[in-house]
Each structure stands twice: as C-alpha cells, then as structure tokens.
C-alpha angles and dihedrals in degrees: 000000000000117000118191119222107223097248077063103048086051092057089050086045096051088040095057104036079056096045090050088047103041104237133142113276139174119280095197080057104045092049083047092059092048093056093064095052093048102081100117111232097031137131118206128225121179127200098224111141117235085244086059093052086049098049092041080055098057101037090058088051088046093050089041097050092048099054123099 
C-alpha cells in the first residue's frame, strides 16, 4: 500500500486543483507525483482530512464559478 506523506498529498492537491482549473502548473512536479502512483500492485491511500476534500471541493466551484 502507498501512503502519502502529507508534503506529498499537498502537491496532489495543488496539482489537481491546477489541472481542473486550467492553470499553469510544474512539470518536474507533475512527473514527481506519477511516479508514486506508478508501484504496480498498490493500493493508495492518501492522508487528506475530510475537512481538506471538502475544502478542495469548494475551492475548484468557487474557481469554476468565477471564470468567464
């Protein structure tokens, strides 16, 4: 099983919030974060706290209502 450290889950968290709202975002990170996913056989499990899904939830609404 794969456990995120939290440094880590940020990253993801960053990464994805970027990729949904189409802003720029790091390379070097993005190929980082593959490469943690990428044990074959694992399961993941990331650390994020219920309050930190719901926030991530909110932030990308919020980012999506306020576009043009």
């Amino acid at each position: 099983m794969l456990v995120l450290n939290d440094a880590q889950a940020i990253i993801v968290k960053t990464l994805l919030t970027k990729m949904l709202i189409n802003d720029t975002y790091s390379v070097s990170q993005l190929e980082e974060a593959m490469s943690w996913f990428e044990r074959e056989d694992d399961r993941v499990s990331c650390p994020f706290e219920q309050v930190w899904s719901k926030n991530l939830a909110q932030e990308i609404v919020r980012e999506l209502r306020d576009r043009p």
